[in-house]
C-alpha positions as protocol buffer text, in pm:
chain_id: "A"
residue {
  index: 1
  type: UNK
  ca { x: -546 y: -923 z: -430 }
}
residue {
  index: 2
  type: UNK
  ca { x: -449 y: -604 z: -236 }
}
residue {
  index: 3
  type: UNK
  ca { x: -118 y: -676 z: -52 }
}
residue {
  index: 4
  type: UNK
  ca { x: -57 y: -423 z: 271 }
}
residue {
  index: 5
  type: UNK
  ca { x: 310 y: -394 z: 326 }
}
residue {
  index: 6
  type: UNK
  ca { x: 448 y: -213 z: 658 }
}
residue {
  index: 7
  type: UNK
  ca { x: 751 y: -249 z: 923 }
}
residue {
  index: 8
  type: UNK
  ca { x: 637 y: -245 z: 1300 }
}
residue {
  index: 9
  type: UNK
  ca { x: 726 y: 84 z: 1437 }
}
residue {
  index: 10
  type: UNK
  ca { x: 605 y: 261 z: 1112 }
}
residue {
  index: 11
  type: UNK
  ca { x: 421 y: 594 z: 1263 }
}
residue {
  index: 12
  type: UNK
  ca { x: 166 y: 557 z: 945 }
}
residue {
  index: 13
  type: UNK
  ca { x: 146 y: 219 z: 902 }
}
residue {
  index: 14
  type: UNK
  ca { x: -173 y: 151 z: 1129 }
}
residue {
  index: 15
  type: UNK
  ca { x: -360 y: 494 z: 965 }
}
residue {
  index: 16
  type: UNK
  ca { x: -325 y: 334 z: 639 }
}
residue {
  index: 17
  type: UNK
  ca { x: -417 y: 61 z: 693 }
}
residue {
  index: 18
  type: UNK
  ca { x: -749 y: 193 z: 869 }
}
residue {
  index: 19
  type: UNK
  ca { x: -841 y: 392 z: 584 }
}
residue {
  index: 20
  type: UNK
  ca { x: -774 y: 53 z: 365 }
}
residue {
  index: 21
  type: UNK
  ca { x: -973 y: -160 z: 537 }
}
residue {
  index: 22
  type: UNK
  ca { x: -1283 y: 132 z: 554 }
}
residue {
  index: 23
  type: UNK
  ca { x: -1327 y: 42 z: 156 }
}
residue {
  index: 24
  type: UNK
  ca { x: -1440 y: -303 z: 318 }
}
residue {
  index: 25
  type: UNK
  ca { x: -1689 y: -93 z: 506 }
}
residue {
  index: 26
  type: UNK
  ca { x: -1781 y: 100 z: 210 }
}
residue {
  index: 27
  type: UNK
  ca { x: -1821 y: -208 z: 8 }
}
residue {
  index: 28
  type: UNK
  ca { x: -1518 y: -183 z: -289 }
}
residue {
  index: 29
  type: UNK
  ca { x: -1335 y: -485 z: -92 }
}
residue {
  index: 30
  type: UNK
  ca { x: -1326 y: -751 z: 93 }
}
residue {
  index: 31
  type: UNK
  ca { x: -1102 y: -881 z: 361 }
}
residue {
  index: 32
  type: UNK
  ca { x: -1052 y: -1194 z: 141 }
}
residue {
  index: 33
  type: UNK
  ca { x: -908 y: -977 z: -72 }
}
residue {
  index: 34
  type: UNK
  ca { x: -642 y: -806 z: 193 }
}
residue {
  index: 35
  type: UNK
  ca { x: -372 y: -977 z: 290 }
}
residue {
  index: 36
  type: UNK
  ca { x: -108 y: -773 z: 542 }
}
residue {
  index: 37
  type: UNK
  ca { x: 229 y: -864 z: 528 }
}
residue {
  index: 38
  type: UNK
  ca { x: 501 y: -781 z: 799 }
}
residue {
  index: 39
  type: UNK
  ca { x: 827 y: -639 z: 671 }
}
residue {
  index: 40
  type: UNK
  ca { x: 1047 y: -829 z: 914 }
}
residue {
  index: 41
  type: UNK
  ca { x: 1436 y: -694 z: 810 }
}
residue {
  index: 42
  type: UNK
  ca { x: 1646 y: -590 z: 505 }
}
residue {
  index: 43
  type: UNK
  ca { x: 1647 y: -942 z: 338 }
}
residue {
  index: 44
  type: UNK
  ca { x: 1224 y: -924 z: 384 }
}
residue {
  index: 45
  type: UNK
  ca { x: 1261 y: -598 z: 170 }
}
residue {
  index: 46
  type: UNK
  ca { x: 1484 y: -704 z: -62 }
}
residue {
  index: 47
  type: UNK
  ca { x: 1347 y: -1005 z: -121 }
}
residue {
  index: 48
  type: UNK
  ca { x: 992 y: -888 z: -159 }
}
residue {
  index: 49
  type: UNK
  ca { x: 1082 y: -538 z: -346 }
}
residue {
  index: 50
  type: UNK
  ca { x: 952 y: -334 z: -49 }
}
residue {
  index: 51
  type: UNK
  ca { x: 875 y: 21 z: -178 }
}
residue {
  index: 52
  type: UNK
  ca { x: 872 y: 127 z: 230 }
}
residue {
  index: 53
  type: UNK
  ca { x: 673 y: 125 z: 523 }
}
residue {
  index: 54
  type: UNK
  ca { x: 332 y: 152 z: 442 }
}
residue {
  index: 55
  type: UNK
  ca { x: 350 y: 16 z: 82 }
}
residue {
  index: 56
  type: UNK
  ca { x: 6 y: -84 z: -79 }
}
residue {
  index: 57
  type: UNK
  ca { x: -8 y: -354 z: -414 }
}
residue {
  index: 58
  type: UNK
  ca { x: -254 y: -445 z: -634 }
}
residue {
  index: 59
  type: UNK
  ca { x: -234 y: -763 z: -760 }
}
residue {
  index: 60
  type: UNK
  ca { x: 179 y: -664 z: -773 }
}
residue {
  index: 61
  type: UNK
  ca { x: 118 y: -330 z: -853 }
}
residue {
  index: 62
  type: UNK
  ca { x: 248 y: -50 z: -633 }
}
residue {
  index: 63
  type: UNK
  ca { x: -113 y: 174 z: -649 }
}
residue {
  index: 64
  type: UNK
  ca { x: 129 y: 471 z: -552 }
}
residue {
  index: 65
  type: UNK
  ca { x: 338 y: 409 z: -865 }
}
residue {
  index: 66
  type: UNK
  ca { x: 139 y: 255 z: -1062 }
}
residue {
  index: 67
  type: UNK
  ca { x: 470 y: 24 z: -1152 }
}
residue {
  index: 68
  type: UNK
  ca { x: 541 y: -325 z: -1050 }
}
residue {
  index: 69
  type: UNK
  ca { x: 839 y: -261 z: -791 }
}
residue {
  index: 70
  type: UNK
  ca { x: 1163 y: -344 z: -869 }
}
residue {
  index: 71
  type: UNK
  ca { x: 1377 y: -258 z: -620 }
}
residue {
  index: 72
  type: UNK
  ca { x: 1378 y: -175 z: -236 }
}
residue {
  index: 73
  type: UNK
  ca { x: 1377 y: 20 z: 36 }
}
residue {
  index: 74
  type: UNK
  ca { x: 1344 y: -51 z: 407 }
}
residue {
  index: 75
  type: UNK
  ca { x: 1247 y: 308 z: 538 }
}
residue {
  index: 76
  type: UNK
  ca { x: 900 y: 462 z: 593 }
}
residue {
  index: 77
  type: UNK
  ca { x: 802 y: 593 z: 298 }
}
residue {
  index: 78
  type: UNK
  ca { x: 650 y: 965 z: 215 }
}
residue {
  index: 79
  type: UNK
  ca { x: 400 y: 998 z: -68 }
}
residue {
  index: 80
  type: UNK
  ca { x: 329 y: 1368 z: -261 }
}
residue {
  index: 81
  type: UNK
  ca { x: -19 y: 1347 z: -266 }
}
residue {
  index: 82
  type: UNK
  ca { x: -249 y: 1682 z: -397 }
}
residue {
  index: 83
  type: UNK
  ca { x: 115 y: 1839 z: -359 }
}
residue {
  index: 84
  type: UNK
  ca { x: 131 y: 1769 z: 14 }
}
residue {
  index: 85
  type: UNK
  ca { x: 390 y: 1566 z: 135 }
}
residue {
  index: 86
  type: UNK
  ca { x: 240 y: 1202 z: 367 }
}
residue {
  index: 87
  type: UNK
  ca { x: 384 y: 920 z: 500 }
}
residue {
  index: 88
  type: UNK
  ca { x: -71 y: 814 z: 527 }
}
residue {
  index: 89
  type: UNK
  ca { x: -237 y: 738 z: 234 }
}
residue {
  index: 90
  type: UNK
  ca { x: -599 y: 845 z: 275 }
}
residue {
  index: 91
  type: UNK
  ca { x: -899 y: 628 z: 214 }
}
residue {
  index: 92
  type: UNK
  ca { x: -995 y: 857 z: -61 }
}
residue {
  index: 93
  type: UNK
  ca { x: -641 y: 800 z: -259 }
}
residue {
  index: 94
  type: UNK
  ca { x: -660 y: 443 z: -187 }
}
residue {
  index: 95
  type: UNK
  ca { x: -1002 y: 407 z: -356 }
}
residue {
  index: 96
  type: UNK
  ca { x: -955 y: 571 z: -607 }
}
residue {
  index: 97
  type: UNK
  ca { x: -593 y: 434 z: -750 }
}
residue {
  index: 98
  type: UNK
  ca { x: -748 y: 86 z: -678 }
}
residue {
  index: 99
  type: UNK
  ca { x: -1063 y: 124 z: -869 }
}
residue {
  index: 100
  type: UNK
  ca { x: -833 y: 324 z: -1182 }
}
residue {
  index: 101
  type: UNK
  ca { x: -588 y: -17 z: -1164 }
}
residue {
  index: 102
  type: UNK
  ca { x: -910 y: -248 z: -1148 }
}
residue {
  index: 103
  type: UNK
  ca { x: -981 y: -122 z: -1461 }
}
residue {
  index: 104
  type: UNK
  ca { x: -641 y: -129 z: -1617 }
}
residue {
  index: 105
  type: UNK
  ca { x: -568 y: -480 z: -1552 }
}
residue {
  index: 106
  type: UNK
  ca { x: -877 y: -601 z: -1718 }
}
């Protein structure tokens, strides 16, 4: 299960989750397989160990990371991606982080 976690009012939230949901176009998921989940407040965040605004899990998994999150932060969140700093994770990253954790949790 690939969990989308953002905040309304996140300026990369809707990119990222555009370039997640072209893998359903591309055929490496399904939209059965995506659930989005609104980061509402603090106790949301705390509660549900919200990395920042747009967080993506695998199965628990922070695909950034690679780490099962374990504590929180209500902010949007920038990524260092090909040494460029992003708050938008490109469908490209996504991909490929979710078909390298695919085969680690086997």
């Amino acid at each position: 299960m690939i969990e989308f976690q953002y905040f309304d009012g996140c300026p990369n939230a809707v990119e990222t989750l555009n370039n997640l949901k072209a893998l359903v176009d591309n055929n490496i998921l399904t939209y059965d397989k995506i659930k989005i989940v609104e980061i509402k407040n603090v106790e949301d965040a705390e509660r549900l160990n919200f990395q920042g605004s747009p967080t993506i899990l695998m199965d628990g998994i922070d695909i950034y990371t690679e780490a099962k999150p374990v504590s929180f932060a209500y902010t949007c969140r920038v990524y260092i991606v090909d040494n460029v700093r992003t708050g938008v994770l490109s469908k490209k990253f996504i991909s490929e982080k979710i078909e390298k954790l695919k085969t680690n949790i086997k």
